[in-house]
Backbone as JSON, one array per atom type, in Angstrom:
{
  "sequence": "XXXXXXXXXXXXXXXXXXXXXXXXXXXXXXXXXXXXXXXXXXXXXXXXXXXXXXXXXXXXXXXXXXXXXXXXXXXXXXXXXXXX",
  "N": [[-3.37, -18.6, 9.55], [-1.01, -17.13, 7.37], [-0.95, -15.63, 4.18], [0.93, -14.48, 2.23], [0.33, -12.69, -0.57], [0.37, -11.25, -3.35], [-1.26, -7.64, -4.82], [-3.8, -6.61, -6.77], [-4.88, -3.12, -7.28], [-7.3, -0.67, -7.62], [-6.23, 2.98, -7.54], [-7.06, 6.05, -6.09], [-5.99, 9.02, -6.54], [-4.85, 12.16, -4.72], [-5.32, 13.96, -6.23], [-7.7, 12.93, -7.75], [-6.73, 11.62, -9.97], [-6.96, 8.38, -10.98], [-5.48, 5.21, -10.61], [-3.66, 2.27, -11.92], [-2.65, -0.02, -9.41], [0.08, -2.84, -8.96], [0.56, -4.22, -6.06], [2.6, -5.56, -2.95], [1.01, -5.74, 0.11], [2.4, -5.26, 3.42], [1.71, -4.23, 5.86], [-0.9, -2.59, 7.94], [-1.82, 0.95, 8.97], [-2.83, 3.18, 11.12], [-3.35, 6.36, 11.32], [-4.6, 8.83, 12.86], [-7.68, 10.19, 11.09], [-6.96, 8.19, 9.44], [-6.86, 5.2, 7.53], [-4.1, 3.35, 6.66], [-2.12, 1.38, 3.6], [0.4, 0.07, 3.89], [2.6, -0.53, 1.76], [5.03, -2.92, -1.04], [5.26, -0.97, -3.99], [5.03, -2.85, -6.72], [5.47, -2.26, -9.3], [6.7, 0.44, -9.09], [9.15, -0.38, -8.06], [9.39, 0.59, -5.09], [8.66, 1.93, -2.37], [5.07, 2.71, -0.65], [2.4, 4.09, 0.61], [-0.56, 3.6, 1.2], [-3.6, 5.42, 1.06], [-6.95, 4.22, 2.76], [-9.39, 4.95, 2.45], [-9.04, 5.75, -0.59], [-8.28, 3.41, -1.98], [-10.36, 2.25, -4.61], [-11.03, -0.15, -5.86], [-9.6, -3.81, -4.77], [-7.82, -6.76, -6.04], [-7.06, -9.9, -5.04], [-4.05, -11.26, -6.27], [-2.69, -14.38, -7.4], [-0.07, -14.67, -6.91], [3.0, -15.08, -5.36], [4.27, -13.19, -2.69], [7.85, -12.68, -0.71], [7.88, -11.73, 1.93], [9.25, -8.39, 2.63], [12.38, -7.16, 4.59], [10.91, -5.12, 7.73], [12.75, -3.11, 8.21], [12.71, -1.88, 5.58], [11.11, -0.63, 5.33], [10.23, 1.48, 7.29], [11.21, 4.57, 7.33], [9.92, 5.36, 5.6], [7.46, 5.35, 6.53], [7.67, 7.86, 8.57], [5.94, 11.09, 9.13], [3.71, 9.84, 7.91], [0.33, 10.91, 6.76], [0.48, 13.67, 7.38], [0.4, 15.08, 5.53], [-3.07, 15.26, 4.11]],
  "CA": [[-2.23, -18.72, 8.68], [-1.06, -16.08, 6.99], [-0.56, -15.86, 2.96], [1.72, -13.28, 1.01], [-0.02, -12.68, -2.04], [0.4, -9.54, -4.67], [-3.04, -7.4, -4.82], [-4.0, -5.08, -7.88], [-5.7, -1.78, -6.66], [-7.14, 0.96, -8.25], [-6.17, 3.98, -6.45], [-7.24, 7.88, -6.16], [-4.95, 10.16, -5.98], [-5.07, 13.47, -4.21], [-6.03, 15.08, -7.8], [-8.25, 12.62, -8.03], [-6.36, 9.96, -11.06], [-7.4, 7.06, -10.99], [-4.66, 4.58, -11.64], [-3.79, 0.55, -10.78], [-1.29, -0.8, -8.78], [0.27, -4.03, -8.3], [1.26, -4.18, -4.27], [2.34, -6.38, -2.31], [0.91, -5.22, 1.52], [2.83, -5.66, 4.68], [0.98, -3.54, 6.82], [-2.03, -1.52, 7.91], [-1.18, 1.76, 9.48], [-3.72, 3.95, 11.59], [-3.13, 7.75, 11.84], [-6.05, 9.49, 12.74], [-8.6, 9.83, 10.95], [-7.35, 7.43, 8.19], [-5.99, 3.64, 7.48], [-3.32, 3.02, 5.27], [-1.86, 0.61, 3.4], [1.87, 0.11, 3.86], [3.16, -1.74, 0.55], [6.13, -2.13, -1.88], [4.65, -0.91, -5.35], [6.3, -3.63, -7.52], [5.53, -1.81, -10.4], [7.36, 1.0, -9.01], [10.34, -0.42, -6.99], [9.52, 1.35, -4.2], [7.73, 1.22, -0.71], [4.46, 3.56, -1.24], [1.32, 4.26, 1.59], [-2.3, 3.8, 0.28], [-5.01, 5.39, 2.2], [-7.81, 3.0, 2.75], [-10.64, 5.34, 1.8], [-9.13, 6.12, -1.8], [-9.1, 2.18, -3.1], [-11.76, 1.84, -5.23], [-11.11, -1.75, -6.09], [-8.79, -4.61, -4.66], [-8.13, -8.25, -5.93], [-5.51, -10.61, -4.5], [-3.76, -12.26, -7.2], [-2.57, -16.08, -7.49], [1.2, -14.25, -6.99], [3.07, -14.85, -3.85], [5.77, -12.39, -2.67], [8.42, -12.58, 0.49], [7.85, -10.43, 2.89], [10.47, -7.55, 2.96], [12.75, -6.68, 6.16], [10.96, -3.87, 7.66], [13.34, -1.31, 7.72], [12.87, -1.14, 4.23], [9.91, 1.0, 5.3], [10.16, 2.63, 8.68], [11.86, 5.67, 6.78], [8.97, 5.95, 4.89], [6.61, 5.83, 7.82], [7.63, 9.35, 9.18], [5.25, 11.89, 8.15], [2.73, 9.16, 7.29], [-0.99, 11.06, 7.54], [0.67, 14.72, 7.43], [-0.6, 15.76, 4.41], [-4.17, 15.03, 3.81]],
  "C": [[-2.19, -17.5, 7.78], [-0.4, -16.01, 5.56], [-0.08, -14.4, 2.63], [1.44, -13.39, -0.28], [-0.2, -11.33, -2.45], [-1.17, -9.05, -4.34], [-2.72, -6.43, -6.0], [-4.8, -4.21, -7.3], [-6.33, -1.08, -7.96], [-7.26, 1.66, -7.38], [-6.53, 5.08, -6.52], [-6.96, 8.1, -5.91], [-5.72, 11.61, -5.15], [-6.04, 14.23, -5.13], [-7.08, 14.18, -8.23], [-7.93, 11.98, -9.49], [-6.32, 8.88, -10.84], [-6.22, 5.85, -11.78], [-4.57, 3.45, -10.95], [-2.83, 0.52, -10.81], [-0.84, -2.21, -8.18], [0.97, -4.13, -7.22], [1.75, -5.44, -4.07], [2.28, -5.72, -0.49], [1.51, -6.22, 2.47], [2.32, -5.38, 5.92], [-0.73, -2.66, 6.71], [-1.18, -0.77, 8.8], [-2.84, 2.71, 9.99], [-3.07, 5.5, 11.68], [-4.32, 8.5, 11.51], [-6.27, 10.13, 12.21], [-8.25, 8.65, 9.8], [-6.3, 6.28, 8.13], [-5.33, 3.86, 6.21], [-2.98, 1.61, 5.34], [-0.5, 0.47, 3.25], [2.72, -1.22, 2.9], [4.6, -1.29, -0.24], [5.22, -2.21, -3.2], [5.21, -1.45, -5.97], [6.47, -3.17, -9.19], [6.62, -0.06, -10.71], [8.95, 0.93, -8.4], [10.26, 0.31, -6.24], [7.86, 1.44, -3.8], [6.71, 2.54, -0.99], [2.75, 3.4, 0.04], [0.15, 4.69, 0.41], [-3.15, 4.31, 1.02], [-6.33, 4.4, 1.51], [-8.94, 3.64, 1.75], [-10.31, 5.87, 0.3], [-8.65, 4.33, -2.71], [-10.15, 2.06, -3.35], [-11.77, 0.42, -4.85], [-9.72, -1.95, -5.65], [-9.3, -5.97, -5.3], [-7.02, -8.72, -5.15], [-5.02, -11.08, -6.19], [-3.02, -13.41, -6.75], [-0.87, -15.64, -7.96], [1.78, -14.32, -5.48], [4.43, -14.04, -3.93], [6.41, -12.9, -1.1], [8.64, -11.57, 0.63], [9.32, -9.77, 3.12], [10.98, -6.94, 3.98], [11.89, -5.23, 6.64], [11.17, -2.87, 7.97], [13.41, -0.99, 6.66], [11.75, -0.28, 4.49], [9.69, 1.76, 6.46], [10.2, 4.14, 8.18], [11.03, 6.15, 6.22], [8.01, 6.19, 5.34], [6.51, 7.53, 8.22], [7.47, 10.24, 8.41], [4.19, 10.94, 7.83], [1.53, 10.09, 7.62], [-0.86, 12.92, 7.6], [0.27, 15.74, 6.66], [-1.94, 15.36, 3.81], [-4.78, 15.42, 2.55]]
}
């Protein structure tokens, strides 16, 4: 069974800032060498790729979201993994 629940992150950026985000994930995404996380940032309005190896920390939270059509993120797919 499969639950839709929010997650808080902390994430590392490129530059290395350390900041938290409340997601909600729809996907994993493979492009070699690295997993992402294909979410809408609800703190940002807008759809936003995590690589795996720069969460420090995840929780879930006791928040449930509905899952968003997804062509709201195909668009944001291309190019995923291009810039390292």
């Amino acid at each position: 069974f499969v639950r839709y629940q929010r997650a808080n992150i902390s994430y590392k950026a490129l530059d290395g800032k350390l900041t938290q985000r409340r997601i909600e994930p729809h996907a994993l995404l493979l492009s070699w060498p690295f997993w992402y996380v294909l979410a809408w940032d609800a703190d940002r309005s807008a759809v936003r790729t995590f690589r795996m190896d720069r969460v420090e920390q995840a929780n879930l939270l006791d928040e449930p979201f509905r899952p968003r059509p997804l062509q709201t993120f195909w668009d944001h797919c291309d190019g995923v993994g291009m810039a390292l």
